[in-house]
C-alpha positions as CSV (number, residue, x, y, z in Angstrom):
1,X,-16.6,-28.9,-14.1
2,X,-14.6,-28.7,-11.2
3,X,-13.0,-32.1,-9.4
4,X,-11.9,-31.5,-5.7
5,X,-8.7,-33.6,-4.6
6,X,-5.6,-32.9,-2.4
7,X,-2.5,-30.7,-3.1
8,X,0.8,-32.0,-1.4
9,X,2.9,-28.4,-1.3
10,X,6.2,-29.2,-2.0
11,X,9.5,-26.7,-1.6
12,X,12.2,-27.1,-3.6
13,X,15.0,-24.3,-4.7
14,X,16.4,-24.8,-8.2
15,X,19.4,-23.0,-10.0
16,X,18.4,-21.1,-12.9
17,X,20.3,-18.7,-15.2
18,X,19.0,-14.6,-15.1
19,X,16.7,-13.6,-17.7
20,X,18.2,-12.6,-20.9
21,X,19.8,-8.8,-21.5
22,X,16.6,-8.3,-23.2
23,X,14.3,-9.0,-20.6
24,X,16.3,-7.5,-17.8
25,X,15.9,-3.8,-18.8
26,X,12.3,-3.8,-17.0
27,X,13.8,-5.0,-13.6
28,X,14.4,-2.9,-10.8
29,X,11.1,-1.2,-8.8
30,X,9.9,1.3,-10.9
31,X,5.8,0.9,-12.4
32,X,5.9,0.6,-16.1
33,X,3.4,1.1,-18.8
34,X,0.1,-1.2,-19.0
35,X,-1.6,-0.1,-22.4
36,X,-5.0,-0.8,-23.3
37,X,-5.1,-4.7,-24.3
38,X,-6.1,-4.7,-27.6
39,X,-7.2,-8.1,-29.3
40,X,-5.3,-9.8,-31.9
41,X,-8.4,-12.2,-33.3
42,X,-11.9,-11.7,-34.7
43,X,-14.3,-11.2,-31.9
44,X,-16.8,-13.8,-32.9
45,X,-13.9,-16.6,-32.7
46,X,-15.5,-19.0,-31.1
47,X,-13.7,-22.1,-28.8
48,X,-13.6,-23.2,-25.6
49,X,-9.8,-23.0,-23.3
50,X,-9.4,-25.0,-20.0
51,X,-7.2,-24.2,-17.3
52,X,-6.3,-27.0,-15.1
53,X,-4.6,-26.4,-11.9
54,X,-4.1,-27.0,-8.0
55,X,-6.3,-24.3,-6.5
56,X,-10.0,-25.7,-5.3
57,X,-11.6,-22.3,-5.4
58,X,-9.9,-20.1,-8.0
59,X,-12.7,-16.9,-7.8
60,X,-9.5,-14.2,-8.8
61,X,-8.8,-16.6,-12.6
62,X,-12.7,-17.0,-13.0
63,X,-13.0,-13.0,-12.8
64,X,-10.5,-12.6,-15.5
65,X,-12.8,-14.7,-17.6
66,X,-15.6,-12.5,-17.1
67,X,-12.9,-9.7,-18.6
68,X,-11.6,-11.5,-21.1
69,X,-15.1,-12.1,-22.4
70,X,-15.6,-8.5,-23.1
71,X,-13.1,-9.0,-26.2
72,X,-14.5,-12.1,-26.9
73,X,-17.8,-13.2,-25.9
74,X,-17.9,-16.7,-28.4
75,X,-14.7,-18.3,-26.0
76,X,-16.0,-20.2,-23.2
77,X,-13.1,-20.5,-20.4
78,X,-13.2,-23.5,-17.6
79,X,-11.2,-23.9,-14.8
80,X,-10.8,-27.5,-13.9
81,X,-9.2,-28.7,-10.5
82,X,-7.3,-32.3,-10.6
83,X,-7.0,-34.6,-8.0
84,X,-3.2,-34.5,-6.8
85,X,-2.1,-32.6,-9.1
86,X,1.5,-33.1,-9.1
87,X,0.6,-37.1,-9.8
88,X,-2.0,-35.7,-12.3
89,X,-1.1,-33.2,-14.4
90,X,1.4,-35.4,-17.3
91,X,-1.1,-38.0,-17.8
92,X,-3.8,-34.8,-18.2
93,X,-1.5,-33.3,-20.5
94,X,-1.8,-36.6,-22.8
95,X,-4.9,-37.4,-22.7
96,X,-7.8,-36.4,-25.0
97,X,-9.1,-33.6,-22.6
98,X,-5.5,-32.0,-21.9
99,X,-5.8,-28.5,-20.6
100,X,-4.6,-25.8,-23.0
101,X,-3.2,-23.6,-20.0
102,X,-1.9,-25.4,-16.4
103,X,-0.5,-24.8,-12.9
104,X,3.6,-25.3,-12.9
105,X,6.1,-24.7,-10.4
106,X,9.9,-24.4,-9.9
107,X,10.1,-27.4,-7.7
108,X,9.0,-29.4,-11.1
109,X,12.1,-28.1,-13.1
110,X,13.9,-31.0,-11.1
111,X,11.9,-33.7,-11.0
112,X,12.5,-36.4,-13.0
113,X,8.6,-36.7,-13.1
114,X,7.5,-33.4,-14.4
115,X,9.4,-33.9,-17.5
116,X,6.2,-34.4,-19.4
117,X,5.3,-31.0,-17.9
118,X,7.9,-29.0,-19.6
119,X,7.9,-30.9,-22.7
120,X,4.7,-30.0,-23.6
121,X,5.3,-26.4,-22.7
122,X,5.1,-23.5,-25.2
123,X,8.2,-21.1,-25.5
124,X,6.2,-17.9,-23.9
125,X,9.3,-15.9,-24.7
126,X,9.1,-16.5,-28.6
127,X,8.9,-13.0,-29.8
128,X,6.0,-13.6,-32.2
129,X,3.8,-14.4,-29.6
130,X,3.7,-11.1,-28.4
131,X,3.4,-11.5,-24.3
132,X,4.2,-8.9,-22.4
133,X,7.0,-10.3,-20.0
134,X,8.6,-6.9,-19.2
135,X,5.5,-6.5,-16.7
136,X,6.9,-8.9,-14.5
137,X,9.4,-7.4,-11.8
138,X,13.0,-8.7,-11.6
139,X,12.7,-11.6,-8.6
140,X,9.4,-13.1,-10.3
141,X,10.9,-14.0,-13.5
142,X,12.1,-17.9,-14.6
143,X,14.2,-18.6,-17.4
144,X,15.7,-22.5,-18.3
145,X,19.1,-22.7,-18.9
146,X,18.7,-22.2,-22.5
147,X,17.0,-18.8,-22.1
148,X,13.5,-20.2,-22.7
149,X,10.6,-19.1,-20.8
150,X,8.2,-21.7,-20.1
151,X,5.9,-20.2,-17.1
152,X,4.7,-17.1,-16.4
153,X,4.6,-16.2,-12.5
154,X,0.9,-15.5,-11.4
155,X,1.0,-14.7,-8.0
156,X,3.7,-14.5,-5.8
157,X,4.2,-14.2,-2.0
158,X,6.5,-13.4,0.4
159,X,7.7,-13.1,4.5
160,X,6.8,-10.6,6.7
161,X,4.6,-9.3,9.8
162,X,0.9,-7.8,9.6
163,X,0.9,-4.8,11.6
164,X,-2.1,-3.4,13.3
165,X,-2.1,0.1,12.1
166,X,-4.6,1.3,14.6
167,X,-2.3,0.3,17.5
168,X,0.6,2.0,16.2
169,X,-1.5,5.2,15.5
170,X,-3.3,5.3,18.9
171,X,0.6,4.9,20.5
172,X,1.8,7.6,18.1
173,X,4.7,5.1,17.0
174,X,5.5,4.7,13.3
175,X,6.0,1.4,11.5
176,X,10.0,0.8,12.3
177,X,12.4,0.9,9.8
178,X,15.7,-1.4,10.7
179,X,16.9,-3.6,13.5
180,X,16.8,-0.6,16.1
181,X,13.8,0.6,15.4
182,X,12.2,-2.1,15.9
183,X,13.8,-2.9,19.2
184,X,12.6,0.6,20.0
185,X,9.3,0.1,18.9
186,X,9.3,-3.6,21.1
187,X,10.0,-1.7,24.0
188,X,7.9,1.2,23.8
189,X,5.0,-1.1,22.6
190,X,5.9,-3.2,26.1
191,X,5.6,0.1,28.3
192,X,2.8,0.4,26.6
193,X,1.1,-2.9,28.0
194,X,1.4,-4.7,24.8
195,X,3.1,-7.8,26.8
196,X,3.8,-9.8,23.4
197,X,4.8,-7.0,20.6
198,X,5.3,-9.7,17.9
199,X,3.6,-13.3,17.7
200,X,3.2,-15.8,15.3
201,X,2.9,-19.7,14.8
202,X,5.6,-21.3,16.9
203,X,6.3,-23.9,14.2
204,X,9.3,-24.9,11.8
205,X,7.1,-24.5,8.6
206,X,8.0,-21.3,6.1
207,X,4.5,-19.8,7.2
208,X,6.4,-20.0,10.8
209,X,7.2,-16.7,12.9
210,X,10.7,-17.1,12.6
211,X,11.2,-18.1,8.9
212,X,9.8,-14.9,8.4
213,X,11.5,-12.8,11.2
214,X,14.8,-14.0,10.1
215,X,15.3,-16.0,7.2
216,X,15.2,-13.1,4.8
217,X,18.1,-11.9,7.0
218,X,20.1,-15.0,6.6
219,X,19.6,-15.2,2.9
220,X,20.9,-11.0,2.8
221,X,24.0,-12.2,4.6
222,X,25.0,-15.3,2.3
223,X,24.7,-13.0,-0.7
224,X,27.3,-10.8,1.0
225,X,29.3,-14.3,1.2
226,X,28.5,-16.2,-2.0
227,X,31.6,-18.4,-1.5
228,X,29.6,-20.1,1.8
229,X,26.6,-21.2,-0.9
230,X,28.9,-24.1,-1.5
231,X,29.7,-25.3,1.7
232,X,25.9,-24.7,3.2
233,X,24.5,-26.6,0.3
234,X,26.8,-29.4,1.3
235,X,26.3,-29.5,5.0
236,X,29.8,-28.5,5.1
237,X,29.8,-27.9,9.5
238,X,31.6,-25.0,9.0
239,X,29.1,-23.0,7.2
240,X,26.6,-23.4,10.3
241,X,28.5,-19.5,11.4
242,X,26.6,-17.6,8.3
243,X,23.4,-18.9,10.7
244,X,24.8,-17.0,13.2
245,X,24.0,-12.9,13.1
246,X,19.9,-14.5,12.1
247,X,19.6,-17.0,15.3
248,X,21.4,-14.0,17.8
249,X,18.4,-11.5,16.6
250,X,16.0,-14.9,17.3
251,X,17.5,-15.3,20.9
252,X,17.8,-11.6,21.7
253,X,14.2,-11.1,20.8
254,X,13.1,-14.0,22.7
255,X,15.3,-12.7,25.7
256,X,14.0,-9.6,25.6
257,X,10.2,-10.4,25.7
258,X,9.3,-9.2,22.6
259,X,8.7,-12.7,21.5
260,X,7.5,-15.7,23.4
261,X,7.4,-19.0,21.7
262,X,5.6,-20.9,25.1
263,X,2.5,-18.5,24.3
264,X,2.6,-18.6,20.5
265,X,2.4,-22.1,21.2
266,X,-0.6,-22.1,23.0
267,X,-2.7,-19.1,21.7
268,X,-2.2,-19.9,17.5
269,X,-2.9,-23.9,16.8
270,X,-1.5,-23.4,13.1
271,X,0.6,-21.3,10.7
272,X,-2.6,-20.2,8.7
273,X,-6.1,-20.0,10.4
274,X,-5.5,-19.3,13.7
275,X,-2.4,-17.3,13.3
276,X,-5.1,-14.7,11.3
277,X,-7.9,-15.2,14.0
278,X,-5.3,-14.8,16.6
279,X,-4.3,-11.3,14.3
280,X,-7.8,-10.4,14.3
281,X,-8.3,-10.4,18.2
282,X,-7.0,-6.8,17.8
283,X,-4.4,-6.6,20.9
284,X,-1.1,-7.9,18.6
285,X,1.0,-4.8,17.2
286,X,3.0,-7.4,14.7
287,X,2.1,-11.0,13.7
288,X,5.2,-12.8,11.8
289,X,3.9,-15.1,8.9
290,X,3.9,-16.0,4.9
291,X,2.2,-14.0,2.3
292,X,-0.1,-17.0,1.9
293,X,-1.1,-15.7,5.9
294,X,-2.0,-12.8,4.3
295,X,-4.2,-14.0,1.5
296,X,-6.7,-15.6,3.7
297,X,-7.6,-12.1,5.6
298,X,-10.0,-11.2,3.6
299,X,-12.4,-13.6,3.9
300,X,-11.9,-14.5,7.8
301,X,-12.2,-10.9,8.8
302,X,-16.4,-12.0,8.8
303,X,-15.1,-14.8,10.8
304,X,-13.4,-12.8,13.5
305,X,-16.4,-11.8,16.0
306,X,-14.1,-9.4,17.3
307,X,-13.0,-8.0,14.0
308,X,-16.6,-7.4,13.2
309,X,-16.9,-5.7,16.4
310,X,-14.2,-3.3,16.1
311,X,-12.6,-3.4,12.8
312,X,-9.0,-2.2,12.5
313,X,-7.1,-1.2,9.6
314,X,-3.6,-3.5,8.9
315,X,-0.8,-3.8,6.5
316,X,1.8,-6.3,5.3
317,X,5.5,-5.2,6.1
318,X,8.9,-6.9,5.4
319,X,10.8,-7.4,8.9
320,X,13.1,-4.6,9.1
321,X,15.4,-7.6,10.6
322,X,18.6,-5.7,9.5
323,X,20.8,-2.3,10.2
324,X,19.6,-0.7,7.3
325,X,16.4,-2.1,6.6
326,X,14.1,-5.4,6.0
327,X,14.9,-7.7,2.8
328,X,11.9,-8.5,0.5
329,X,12.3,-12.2,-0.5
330,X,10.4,-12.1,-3.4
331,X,9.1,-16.0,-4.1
332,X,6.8,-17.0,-6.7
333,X,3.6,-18.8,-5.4
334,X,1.9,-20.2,-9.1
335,X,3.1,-20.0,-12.4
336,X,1.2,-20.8,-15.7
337,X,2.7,-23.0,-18.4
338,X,0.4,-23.0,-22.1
339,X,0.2,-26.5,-24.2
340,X,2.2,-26.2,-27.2
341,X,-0.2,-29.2,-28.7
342,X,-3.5,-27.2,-27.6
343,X,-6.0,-27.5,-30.5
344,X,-6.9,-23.5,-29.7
345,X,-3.4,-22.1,-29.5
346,X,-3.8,-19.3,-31.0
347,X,-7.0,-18.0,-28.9
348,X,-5.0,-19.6,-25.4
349,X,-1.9,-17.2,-26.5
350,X,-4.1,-14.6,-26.7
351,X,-5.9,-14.7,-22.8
352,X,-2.5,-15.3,-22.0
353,X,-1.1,-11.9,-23.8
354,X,-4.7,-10.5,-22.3
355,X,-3.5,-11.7,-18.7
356,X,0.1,-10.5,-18.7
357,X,-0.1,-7.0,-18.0
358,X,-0.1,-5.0,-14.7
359,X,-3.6,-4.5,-15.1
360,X,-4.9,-7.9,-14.9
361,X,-2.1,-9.5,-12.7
362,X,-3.1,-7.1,-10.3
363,X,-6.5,-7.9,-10.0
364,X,-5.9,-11.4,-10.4
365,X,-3.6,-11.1,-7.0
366,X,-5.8,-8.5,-5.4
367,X,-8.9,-10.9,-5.6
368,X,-6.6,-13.6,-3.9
369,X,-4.7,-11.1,-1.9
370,X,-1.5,-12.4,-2.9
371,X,1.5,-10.3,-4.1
372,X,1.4,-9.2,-7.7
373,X,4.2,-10.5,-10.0
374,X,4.4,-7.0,-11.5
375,X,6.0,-3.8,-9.6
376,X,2.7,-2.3,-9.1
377,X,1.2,-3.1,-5.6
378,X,-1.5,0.2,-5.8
379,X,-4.4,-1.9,-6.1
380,X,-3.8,-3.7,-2.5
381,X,-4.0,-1.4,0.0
382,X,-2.5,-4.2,2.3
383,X,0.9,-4.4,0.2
384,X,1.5,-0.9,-0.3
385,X,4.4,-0.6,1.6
386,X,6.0,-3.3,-0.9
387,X,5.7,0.4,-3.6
388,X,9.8,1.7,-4.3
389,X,11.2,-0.8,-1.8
390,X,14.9,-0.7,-2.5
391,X,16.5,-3.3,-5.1
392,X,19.3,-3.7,-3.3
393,X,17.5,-5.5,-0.2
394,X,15.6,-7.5,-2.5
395,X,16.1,-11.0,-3.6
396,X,14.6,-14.2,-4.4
397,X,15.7,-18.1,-3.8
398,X,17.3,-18.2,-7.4
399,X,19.5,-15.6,-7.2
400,X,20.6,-17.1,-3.5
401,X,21.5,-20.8,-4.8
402,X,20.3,-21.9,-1.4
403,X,19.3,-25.8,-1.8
404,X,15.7,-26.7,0.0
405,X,18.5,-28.6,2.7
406,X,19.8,-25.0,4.1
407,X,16.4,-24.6,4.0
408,X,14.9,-26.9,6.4
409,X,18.9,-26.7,8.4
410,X,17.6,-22.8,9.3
411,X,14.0,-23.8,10.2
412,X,15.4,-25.9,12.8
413,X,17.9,-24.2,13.9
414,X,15.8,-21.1,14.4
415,X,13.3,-22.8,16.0
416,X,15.2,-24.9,18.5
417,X,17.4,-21.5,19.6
418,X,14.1,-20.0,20.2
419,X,12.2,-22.5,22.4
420,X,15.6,-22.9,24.5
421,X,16.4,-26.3,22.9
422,X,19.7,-25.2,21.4
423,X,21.9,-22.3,22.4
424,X,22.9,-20.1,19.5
425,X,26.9,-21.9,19.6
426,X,25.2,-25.3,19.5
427,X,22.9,-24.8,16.8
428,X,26.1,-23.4,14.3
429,X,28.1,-26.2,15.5
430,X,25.4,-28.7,14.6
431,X,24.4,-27.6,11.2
432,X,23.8,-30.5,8.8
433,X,22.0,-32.0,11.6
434,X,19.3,-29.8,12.7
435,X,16.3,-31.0,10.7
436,X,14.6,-33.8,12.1
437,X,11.8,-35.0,10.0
């Protein structure tokens, strides 16, 4: 039985220790193993396992039902949605009908709250249990300060710009590379007749075009200055320069043509549907937006009357935003967290060993068309040219330190620099004062 409600998204970065020594031997990009699952319990157990969580459609979790039933056709699985679920989910979890798996976050870890949350989580990482962690890469993984880890990543997303490959093949121009490239590429796409090489939602949300044209780039150059973490996190004025080299390449690009925020504003009403009908249309080369932009393609390209009527192919690309390259910002979109007091534990520990493998995380985030957890991104044609990207230029909001504050600072900043509100000086000189709402 499924209850519809409303989900409030809230961002907020948390500090959290590495994973374990242990743990961090599978990191880095390569694919690893993904054996043939192979059940731990009787096939005729029967029980039934609910899932609660924040999703109102979840078709990619029901699918791995269908799998999991293969092994074991007595369990019945249900997927129950709550109403507000952040206000929700601790009184669920003590209630007679408390869901043996549920939706968590990061942003929980420091609320006050959410305590209930975590204190009725299993320890996944207890070596008895026998889940697969090592299938999830290196910037998906969560550890407490003790070590523990209490939720599994699901699905993760991250920034970037859908490329029309037909364009760039009927141009004879290859997807760029680094910050002059794609300046090349602008410019030649320009001669072209393409008058607006990259668009995207003119907004100060993450799903925004320059959130995801430059904030990867800003986060690359703080990690090349870890002693401005402190000072940024504390609105220290001073620490508005490390916004800096990010709002210039904002500016320039505006300068230049190769974005323009007036028209953004007017053609795309929102960060999410119209940014992909606007995609769709089939005269953008690039379009600047969240991996969550990305997950609703799928089922708006029968939407889009001129998709239907001339279908191109397209793929998801980092912003090669710097000299060298783009920077993947790896950020975790849904994690699971099991009920230590389930009264099925055993069988819930066992979908959950059956859903931690490559396999099945990949066609959990295929189905959504969200970005796997794991390093294997074959099954998504649409994220393939995520496959070896370099572990140096990739990074998530942990391993920054960034507080959701510098956060919401850079939104505005960018913003403001590129709809001619700020000039580049005035919006370092104002940090700590940028955000408005």
């Amino acid at each position: 039985m499924k209850t519809k409600g409303i989900l409030k998204n809230t961002l907020v970065s948390v500090s959290v220790i590495s994973l374990v020594s242990a743990l961090a031997a599978c990191g880095g990009i390569s694919k690893g193993d993904d054996a043939e699952f192979k059940p731990g319990l009787p096939s005729d157990t029967t029980c039934q396992i609910k899932v609660a969580g924040n999703y109102s459609n979840f078709e990619s979790l029901e699918s791995e039902f269908e799998r999991f039933y293969e092994y074991y056709p007595n369990v019945t699985l249900n997927y129950v949605y709550l109403d507000d679920y952040e206000n929700t989910i601790s009184s669920a979890l003590s209630s007679d009908e408390a869901p043996d798996i549920y939706v968590t976050g990061s942003w929980m870890l420091d609320e006050e709250k959410m305590k209930p949350v975590f204190e009725n989580a299993e320890i996944l990482s207890d070596p008895a249990l026998n889940i697969n962690l090592d299938c999830v890469r290196k910037g998906a993984r969560w550890t407490l300060d003790n070590g523990d880890v209490v939720m599994l990543p699901i699905f993760t997303r991250s920034y970037g710009m859908l490329v029309n490959m037909d364009i760039f093949e009927k141009n004879s121009l290859k997807v760029p590379e680094n910050y002059k490239e794609l300046v090349e590429t602008c410019d030649k796409l320009k001669a072209a007749g393409y008058e607006n090489p990259i668009m995207g939602a003119n907004v100060t949300t993450v799903a925004g075009m320059y959130y995801a044209f430059s904030f990867p780039l800003f986060c690359a150059n703080v990690i090349e200055h870890p002693e401005s973490v402190s000072a940024l996190n504390s609105m220290d004025k001073s620490a508005g320069e490390m916004m800096r080299p990010a709002l210039e390449k904002i500016k320039t690009f505006v300068d230049e043509g190769y974005m323009n925020p007036a028209l953004c504003s007017e053609e795309i009403e929102d960060d999410y549907n119209a940014v992909i009908l606007r995609f769709f249309e089939g005269d953008v080369p690039m379009m600047l937006g969240s991996g969550d932009m990305v997950s609703g393609t799928q089922k708006r390209e029968s939407k889009s009357e001129a998709f239907i009527a001339d279908p191109f192919k397209y793929k998801f690309y980092v912003v090669p935003s710097g000299d060298d390259g783009g920077y993947f910002l790896d950020s975790v979109n849904l994690f699971f967290s099991v009920n230590k007091n389930s009264s099925n534990l055993d069988m819930t520990n066992e979908f959950i060993r059956f859903l931690m493998r490559e396999k099945e995380l990949g066609n959990m985030s295929a189905v959504k068309r969200l970005i796997t957890p794991t390093n294997d991104f074959s099954l998504d044609e649409v994220y393939s040219s995520l496959d070896d990207f370099p572990e140096d230029r990739s990074f998530n909001n942990r391993e920054i330190g960034l507080n959701d504050d510098v956060n919401n600072e850079f939104r505005a900043a960018a913003y403001k620099v590129a709809n001619g509100i700020l000039t580049v000086d005035e919006a370092v000189s104002e940090y700590g004062n940028l955000w408005d709402d």
